[in-house]
ZATOR-565340 format. One line per 5 residues: their letters; for each residue x, y, z of C-alpha. Coordinates in steps of 0.1 Angstrom, whole numbers, plus 5000, padded with zeros to 4 digits. Layout:
A	X,Y,Z | ...
REM end
This chain:
XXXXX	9370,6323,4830 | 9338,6333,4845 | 9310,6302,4854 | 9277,6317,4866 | 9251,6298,4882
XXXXX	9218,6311,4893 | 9188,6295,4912 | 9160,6301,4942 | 9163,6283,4973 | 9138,6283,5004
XXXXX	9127,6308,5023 | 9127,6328,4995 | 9161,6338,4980 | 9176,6343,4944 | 9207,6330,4944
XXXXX	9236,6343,4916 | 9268,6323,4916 | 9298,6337,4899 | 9333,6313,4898 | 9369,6330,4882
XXXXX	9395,6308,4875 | 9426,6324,4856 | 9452,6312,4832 | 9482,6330,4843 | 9506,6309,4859
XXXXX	9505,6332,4893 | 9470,6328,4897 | 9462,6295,4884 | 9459,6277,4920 | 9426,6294,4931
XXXXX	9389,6302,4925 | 9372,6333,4936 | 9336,6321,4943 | 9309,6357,4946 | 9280,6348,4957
XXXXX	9250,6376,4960 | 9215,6367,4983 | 9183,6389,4971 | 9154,6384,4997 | 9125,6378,4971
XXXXX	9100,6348,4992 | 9100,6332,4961 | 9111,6296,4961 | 9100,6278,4932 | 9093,6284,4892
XXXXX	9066,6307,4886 | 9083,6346,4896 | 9052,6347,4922 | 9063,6352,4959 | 9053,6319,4980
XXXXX	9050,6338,5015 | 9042,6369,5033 | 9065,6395,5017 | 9060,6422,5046 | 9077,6403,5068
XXXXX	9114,6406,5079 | 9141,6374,5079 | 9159,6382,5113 | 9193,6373,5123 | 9203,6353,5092
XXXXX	9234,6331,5092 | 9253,6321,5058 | 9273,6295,5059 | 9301,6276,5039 | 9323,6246,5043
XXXXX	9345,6221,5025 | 9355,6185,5029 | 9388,6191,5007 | 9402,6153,5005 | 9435,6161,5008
XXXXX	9447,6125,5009 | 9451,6113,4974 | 9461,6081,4990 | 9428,6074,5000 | 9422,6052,4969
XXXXX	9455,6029,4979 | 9442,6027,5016 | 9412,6027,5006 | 9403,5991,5023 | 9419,6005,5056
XXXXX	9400,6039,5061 | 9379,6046,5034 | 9372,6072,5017 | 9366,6098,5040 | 9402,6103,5046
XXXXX	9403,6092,5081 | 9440,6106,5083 | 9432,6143,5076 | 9431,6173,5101 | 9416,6205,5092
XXXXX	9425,6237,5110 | 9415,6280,5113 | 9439,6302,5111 | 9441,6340,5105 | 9470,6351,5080
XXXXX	9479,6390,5079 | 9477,6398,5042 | 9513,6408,5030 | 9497,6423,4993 | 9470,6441,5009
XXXXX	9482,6451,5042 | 9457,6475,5048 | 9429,6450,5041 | 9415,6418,5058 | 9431,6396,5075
XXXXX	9424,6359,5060 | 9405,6335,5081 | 9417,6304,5065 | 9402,6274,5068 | 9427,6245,5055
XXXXX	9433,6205,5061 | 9462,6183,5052 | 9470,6150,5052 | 9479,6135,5087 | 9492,6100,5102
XXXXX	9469,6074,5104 | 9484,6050,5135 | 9469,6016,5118 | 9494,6021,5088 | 9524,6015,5102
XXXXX	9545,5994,5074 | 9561,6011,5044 | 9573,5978,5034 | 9567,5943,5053 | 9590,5938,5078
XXXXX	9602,5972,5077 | 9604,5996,5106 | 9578,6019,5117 | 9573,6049,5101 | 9546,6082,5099
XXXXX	9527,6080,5069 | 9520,6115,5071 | 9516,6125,5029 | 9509,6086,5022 | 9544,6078,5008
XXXXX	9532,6053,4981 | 9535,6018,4991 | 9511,6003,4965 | 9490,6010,4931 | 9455,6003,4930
XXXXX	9422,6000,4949 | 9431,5991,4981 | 9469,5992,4973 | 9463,5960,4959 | 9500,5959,4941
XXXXX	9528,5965,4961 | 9548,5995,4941 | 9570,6010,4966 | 9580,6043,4948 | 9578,6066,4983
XXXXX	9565,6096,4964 | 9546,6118,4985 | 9512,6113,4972 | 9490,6132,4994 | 9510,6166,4994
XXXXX	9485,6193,4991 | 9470,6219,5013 | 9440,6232,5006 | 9415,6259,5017 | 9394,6289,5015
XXXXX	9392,6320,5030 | 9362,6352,5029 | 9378,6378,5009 | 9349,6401,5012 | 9318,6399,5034
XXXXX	9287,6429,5031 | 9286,6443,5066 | 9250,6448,5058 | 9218,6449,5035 | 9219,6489,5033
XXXXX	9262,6490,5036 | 9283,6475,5011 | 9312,6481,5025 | 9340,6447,5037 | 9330,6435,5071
XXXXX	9364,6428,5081 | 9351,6410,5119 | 9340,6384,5098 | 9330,6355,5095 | 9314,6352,5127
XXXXX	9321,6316,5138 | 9343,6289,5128 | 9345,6253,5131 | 9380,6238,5122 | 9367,6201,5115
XXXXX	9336,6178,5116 | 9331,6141,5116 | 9311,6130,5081 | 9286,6117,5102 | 9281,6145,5117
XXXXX	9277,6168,5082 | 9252,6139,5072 | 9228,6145,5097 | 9237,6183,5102 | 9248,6178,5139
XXXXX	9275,6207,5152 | 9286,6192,5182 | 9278,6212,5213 | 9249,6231,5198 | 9215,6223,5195
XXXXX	9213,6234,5156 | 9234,6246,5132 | 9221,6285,5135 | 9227,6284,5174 | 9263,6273,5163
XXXXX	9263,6302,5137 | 9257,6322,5161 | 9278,6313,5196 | 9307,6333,5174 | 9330,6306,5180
XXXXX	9361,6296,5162 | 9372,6262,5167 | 9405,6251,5157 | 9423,6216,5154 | 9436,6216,5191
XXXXX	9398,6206,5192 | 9400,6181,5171 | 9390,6145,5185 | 9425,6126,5185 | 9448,6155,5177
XXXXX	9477,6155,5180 | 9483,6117,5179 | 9449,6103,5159 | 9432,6120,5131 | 9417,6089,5128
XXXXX	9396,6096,5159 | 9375,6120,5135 | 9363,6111,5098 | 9371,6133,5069 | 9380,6173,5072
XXXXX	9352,6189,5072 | 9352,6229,5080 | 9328,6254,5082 | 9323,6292,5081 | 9297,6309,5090
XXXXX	9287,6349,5082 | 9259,6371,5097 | 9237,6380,5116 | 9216,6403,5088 | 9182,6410,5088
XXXXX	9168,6408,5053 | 9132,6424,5036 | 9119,6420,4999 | 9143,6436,4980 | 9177,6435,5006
XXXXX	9208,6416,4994 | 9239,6411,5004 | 9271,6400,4987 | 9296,6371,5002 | 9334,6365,4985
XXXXX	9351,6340,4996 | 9381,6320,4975 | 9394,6282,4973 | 9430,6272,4966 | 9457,6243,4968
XXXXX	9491,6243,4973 | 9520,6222,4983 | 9552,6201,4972 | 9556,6200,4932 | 9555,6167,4916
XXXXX	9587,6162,4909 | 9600,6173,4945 | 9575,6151,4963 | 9592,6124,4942 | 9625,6128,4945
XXXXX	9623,6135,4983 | 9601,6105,4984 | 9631,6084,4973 | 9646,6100,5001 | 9628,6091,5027
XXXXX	9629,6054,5011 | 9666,6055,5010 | 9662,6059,5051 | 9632,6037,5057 | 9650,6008,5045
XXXXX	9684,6019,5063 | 9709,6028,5033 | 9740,6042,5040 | 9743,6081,5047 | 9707,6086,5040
XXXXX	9687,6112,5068 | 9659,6122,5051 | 9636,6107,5080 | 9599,6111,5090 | 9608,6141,5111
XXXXX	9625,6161,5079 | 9596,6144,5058 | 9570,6163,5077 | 9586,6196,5079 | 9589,6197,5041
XXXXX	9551,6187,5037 | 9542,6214,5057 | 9556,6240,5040 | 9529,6234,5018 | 9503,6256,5044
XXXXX	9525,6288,5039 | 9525,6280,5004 | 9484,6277,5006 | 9483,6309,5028 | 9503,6327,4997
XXXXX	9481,6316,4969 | 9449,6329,4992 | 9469,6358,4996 | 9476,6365,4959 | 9432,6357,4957
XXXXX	9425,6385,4980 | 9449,6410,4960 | 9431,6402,4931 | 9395,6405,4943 | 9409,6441,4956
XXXXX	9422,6447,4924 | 9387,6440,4906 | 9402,6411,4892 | 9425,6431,4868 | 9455,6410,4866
XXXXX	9478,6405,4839 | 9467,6383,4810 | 9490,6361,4799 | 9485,6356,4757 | 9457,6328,4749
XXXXX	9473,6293,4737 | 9478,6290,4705 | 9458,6261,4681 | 9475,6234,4675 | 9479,6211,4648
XXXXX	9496,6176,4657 | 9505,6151,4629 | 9520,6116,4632 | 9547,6115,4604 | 9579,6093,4588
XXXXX	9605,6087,4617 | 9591,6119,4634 | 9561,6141,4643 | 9550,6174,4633 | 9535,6203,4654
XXXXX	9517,6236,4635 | 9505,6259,4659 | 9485,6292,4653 | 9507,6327,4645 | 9502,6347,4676
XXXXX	9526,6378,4662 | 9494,6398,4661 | 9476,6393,4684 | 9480,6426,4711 | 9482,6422,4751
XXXXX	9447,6420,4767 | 9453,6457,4786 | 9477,6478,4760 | 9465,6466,4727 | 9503,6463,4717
XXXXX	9515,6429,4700 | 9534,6412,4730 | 9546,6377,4718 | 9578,6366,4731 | 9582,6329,4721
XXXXX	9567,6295,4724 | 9572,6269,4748 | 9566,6230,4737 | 9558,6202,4760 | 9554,6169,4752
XXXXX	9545,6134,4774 | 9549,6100,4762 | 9523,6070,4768 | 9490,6080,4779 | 9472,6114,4775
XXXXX	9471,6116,4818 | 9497,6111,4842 | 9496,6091,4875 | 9477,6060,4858 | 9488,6027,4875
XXXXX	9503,6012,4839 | 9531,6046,4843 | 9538,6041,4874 | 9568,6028,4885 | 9592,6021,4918
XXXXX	9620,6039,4907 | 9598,6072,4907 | 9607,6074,4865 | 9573,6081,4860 | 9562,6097,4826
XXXXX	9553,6136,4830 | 9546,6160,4807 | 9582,6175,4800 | 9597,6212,4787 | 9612,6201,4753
XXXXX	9616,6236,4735 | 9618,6270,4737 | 9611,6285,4701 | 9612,6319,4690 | 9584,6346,4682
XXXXX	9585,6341,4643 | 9587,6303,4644 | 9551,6281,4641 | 9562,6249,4633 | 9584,6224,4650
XXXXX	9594,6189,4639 | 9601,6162,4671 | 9626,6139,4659 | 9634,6121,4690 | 9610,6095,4692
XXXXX	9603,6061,4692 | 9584,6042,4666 | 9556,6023,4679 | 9555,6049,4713 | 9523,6070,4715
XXXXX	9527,6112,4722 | 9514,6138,4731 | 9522,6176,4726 | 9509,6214,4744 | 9521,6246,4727
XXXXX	9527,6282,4749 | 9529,6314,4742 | 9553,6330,4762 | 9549,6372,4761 | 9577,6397,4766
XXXXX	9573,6400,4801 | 9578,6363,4806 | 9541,6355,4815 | 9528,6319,4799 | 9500,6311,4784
XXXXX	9480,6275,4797 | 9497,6243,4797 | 9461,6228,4793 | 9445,6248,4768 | 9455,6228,4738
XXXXX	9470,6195,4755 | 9466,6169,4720 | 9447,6144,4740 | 9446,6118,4710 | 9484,6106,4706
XXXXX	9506,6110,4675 | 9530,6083,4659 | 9564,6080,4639 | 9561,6054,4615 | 9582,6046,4588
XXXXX	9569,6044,4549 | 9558,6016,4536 | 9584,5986,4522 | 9589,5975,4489 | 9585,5940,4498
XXXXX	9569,5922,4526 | 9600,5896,4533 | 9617,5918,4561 | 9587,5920,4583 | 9592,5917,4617
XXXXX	9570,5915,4649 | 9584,5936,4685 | 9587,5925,4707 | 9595,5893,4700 | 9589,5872,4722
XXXXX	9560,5895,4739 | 9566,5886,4778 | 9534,5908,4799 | 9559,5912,4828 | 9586,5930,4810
XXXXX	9580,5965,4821 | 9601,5988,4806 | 9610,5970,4778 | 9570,5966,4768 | 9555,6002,4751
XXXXX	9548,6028,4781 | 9512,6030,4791 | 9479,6011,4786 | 9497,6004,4755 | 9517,5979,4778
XXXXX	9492,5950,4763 | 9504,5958,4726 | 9530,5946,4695 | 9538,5967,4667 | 9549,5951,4637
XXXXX	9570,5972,4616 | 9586,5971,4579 | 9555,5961,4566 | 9543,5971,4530 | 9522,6001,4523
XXXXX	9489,5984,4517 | 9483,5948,4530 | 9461,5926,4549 | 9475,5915,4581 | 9459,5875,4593
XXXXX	9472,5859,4629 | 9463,5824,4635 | 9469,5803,4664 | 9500,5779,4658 | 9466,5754,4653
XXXXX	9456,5772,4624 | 9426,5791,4637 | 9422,5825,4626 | 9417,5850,4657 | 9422,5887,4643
XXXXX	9423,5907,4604 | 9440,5936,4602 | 9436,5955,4575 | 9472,5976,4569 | 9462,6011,4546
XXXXX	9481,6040,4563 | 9505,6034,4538 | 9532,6031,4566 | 9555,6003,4573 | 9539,6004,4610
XXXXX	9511,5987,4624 | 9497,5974,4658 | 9477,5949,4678 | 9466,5951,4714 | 9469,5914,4722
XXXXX	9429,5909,4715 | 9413,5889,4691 | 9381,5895,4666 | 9359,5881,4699 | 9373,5906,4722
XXXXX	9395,5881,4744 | 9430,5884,4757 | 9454,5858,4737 | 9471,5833,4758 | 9506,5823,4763
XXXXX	9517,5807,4732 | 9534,5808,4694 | 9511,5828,4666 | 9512,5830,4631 | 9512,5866,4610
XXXXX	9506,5859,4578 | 9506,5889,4552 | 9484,5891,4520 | 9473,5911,4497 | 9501,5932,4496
XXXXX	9506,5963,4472 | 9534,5990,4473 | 9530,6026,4470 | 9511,6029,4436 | 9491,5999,4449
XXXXX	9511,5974,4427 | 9507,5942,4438 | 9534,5922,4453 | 9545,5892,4478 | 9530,5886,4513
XXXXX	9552,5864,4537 | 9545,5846,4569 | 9560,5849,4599 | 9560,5837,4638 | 9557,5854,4670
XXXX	9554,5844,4708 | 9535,5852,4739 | 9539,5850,4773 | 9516,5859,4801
REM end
C-alpha cells in the first residue's frame, strides 16, 4: 500500500511524502517513508513564490527523529513515570547489510524498554527485581488492579534507518557517508523547546557531524530515568538548494522483538523464579538477554527494508485476502469466503492458490483488553484453526459455545507458501451459535444462574463478562424482567427465531442492576409458524 502526502512548508519547499507498507508476511514489520524537497520559495496557497527566487538556500540540514514508546507498560505505570516512558534508552548503531552487502551500511537509530529503579516490587513483599520489559504486575491506568500474569509487555524494539540519501541537488546517486550527525536520545523537554544539548541551535548540531550514542545518555547504564522519553534524531546535508533543485531522502521504520506468545510463556517463567518455586532459573539476568534479542531481530527487519528499496520495491506478492462472509447459525457458525482459484500471481499472471488458512478469536474483536486478561497468561488470541484446501470456500465451526461471541479471518495461502493478511478481512462484528427456537416456553432457563460478577472464567469471555443469556426460549416472544418487587426494569423483544437470547445486566434507564433475585417472565409467545402458545415465568439471581 502506497499513502502519499504532499504540502509546502517555509522557506519555500514542496514537500511529496510517499509511505509503503506491504502484506507479505516477510515484510510486514516496516514502512519505507520517501520523502522528495523541490526548492520552489513558495510557502502558502496561491502557486506564487513568497521570496526572492535568485537567491541560493546554503548549507541545508534535513532532519528526522522518533520518540518510539517502546514501553507498552507505560499505561500500567503510568502514575509512576508518565507517559514519556521514563524507562526507555535509545541508541545509534551501524549494521553491515547482510542482503545488500555491497550497499549501505544502516545507521540505526533504535530504543527499548529499560529498568526504571523506582519500580522495584513485582509483587508486595517480594524480592527485588529489574523491570526491564515491564513484566505485568497490574491492568489498568495506573496498574490500578493487581493481575500478576509476568508477560513481558514492553518487548519491542523499534527504529529507523536512511536507506537512501541524494548526495546532491545535481547527483542522484546514494550518499552512503550519511547521515551526517546523530543524536542517540533527547529528554521531551528538550524536543519541546527544540534545545540539542551542547549546541546553540539545532542546525549548529546538524552540522558538528556528531553521532551520539547511549553511553551518552544521562543515567545509563543504571538510570534511564535520569532522561525522559527516547527521543533520536538524524540529521542529512549540507546541500545548497536554488529554484528548481531537489533532492530525495529514504529512510525506513520498523519493530521487532519477542512474539506474543513467547513473551508470555517466558513471562511465567520469570514468575515461577521471582516468587522462588522450585527448579525454576529463568531470572532477571536470562530475562534480559532474551529481550534483547529483539535489537538483532529489529536490525533484520531494517535489513530486509533496505533490500527492498534496492530492489525498487519488487517483492513477492502474497495473493489478496479473500471476502468473507460470517454467519451466526444453529449449534455452529458458517464462513463463505471468496473463490481465489483464478485469480493469477501479481508477477507471472499464472493462477497460484495453494490453500486457505482460518483463524478465529473468541470474546472481543481486539486482544490485550483488561476484561481478557488474566494471571495465568490464558489470554484469548486469535488462533490457527484450519488449513483447507485450494477448491474448498466454505467452512462450518462446530466447536463453539452458545452464548460466546467470535470472530473469524480467512488466508490465502499460494503455492510457494506465502500468506495473504491476517487483517485484511478480520470479521470485527462477532457471530453466535444459537439453537432454534422451542416448542414451548416451560424449559426456559437463565445462565448463569446465579450470575456472581466475580466469577471469572465461569462468566462469558470479554466485555460480555457483564451479560446472561437465556436459552431454550421460543422462536418469537417477548421477554419482561421485574424486580422480585414487581417493578418492570427491561423488554426484550425475542424475534431471531432462535432459542437464544441476551441481556447485559442493564435496565431500560441505562443502570447496572444490583445484587438481588429478578423475575423473567415470557409472553407473547409463538412457535415457528408464529402460532401462538404458553409463556412461563421464571427466577434468576444476582450478585455483585
Amino acid at each position: 500500500m502506497m499513502v502519499e502526502l504532499r504540502y509546502k512548508a517555509q522557506p519555500g519547499l514542496d514537500v511529496l511524502k510517499r509511505s509503503y507498507s506491504f502484506s507479505n508476511p516477510n515484510h510486514d514489520d516496516y514502512v519505507i517513508f520517501y520523502n522528495r524537497f523541490l526548492c520552489t520559495f513558495d510557502w502558502d496557497q496561491d502557486p506564487d513564490p513568497e521570496t526572492d527566487v535568485n537567491q541560493t538556500l546554503r548549507d541545508v540540514y534535513f532532519v528526522f527523529g522518533y520518540n518510539f514508546q517502546t514501553a507498552a507498560g507505560t499505561w500500567m505505570t503510568y502514575a509512576r513515570w508518565y507517559e514519556e516512558g521514563k524507562d526507555d534508552w535509545a541508541n545509534y548503531e551501524e549494521f553491515p547489510s547482510t542482503l545488500v552487502p555491497d550497499g549501505r551500511k544502516l545507521a540505526i537509530s533504535y530504543g527499548w524498554d529499560g529498568d526504571h529503579p523506582d519500580i522495584t516490587e513485582f509483587e508486595a513483599g517480594g524480592r527485588l527485581f529489574d523491570d526491564t520489559g515491564d513484566p505485568r504486575y497490574a491492568i489498568g491506568e495506573g496498574g490500578s488492579t493487581a493481575l500478576a500474569s509476568a508477560e513481558f509487555v514492553s518487548s519491542t524494539y523499534a527504529g529507523f534507518a536512511a536507506l537512501h540519501v541524494d548526495k546532491a541537488t545535481n547527483d542522484h546517486a546514494d550518499d552512503v557517508t550519511q547521515p551526517s550527525s546523530i543524536i542517540g536520545n533527547m529528554s521531551i523537554y528538550n524536543v519541546w523547546d527544540s534545545d540539542f544539548p551542547g549546541f546553540a541551535t539545532e542546525w549548529d548540531w546538524a552540522a558538528s557531524g556528531t553521532r551520539q550514542t547511549v553511553l551518552d545518555q544521562s543515567g545509563w547504564p543504571e538510570d534511564a530515568s535520569a532522561q525522559e522519553g527516547d527521543y533520536p534524531f538524524q540529521a542529512f546535508g549540507p546541500y545548497n538548494l536554488v529554484k528548481g533543485d531537489s533532492v530525495v531522502i529514504v529512510y525506513a521504520l520498523g519493530v521487532n522483538g519477542l512474539s506474543r506468545q513467547l513473551a508470555i510463556e517466558k513471562g511465567l517463567e520469570w514468575r515461577a523464579w521471582y516468587r522462588g518455586e522450585a527448579g525454576a532459573t529463568f531470572d532477571d539476568a536470562a530475562k534480559n538477554a532474551l529481550l534483547a534479542t529483539g535489537k538483532d531481530s529489529l536490525f533484520q527487519t531494517l535489513d530486509r527494508a533496505l533490500w527492498a528499496w534496492n530492489q525498487k520495491l519488487n517483492i513477492p506478492d502474497p495473493l489478496p485476502a479473500p471476502d468473507l462472509t460470517v454467519r451466526s447459525g444453529p449449534n455452529r457458525i458458517d464462513l463463505e469466503w471468496e473463490d481465489l482459484s483464478a485469480v493469477g500471481d501479481f508477477d507471472t499472471a499464472t493462477p497460484d492458490l495453494g490453500g486457505y488458512r482460518i483463524y478465529r478469536k473468541r470474546g472481543n474483536f481486539l486482544v490485550d483488553e483488561d476484561s481478557e486478561l488474566n494471571p495465568e497468561g490464558t489470554h484469548l488470541m486469535w488462533e490457527k484453526i484450519a488449513d483447507v484446501a485450494a477448491t474448498q470456500t466454505t467452512y462450518t465451526d462446530n466447536n463453539v459455545v452458545r452464548g460466546e461471541a467470535y470472530h473469524y479471518a480467512v488466508t490465502a495461502i499460494d503455492r510457494d507458501g506465502l500468506e495473504s493478511s491476517k487483517y485484511a478481512n478480520r470479521s470485527e462484528l462477532p457471530a453466535f451459535a444459537f439453537e432454534p427456537g422451542k416448542e414451548t416456553a416451560s424449559n426456559v432457563r437463565i445462565v448463569p444462574n446465579p450470575f456472581l460478577s466475580g466469577a471469572g472464567d465461569f462468566n462469558f469471555s470479554g466485555q460480555r463478562a457483564n451479560t446472561i443469556l437465556l436459552v431454550n426460549l421460543p422462536p418469537y416472544c417477548t421477554l419482561r424482567i421485574y424486580t422480585v418487587t414487581g417493578d418492570l426494569i427491561k423488554t426484550i423483544e425475542h424475534t431471531s427465531g432462535s432459542a437464544d437470547d441476551q441481556w447485559d445486566l442493564i435496565t431500560a434507564s441505562n443502570q447496572f442492576i444490583a445484587s438481588g433475585v429478578y423475575i423473567l417472565q415470557v409472553e407473547n409467545a409463538r412457535n415457528l409458524n408464529h402460532e401462538p402458545i404458553g409463556g412461563s415465568i421464571h427466577k434468576f439471581v444476582v450478585v455483585r
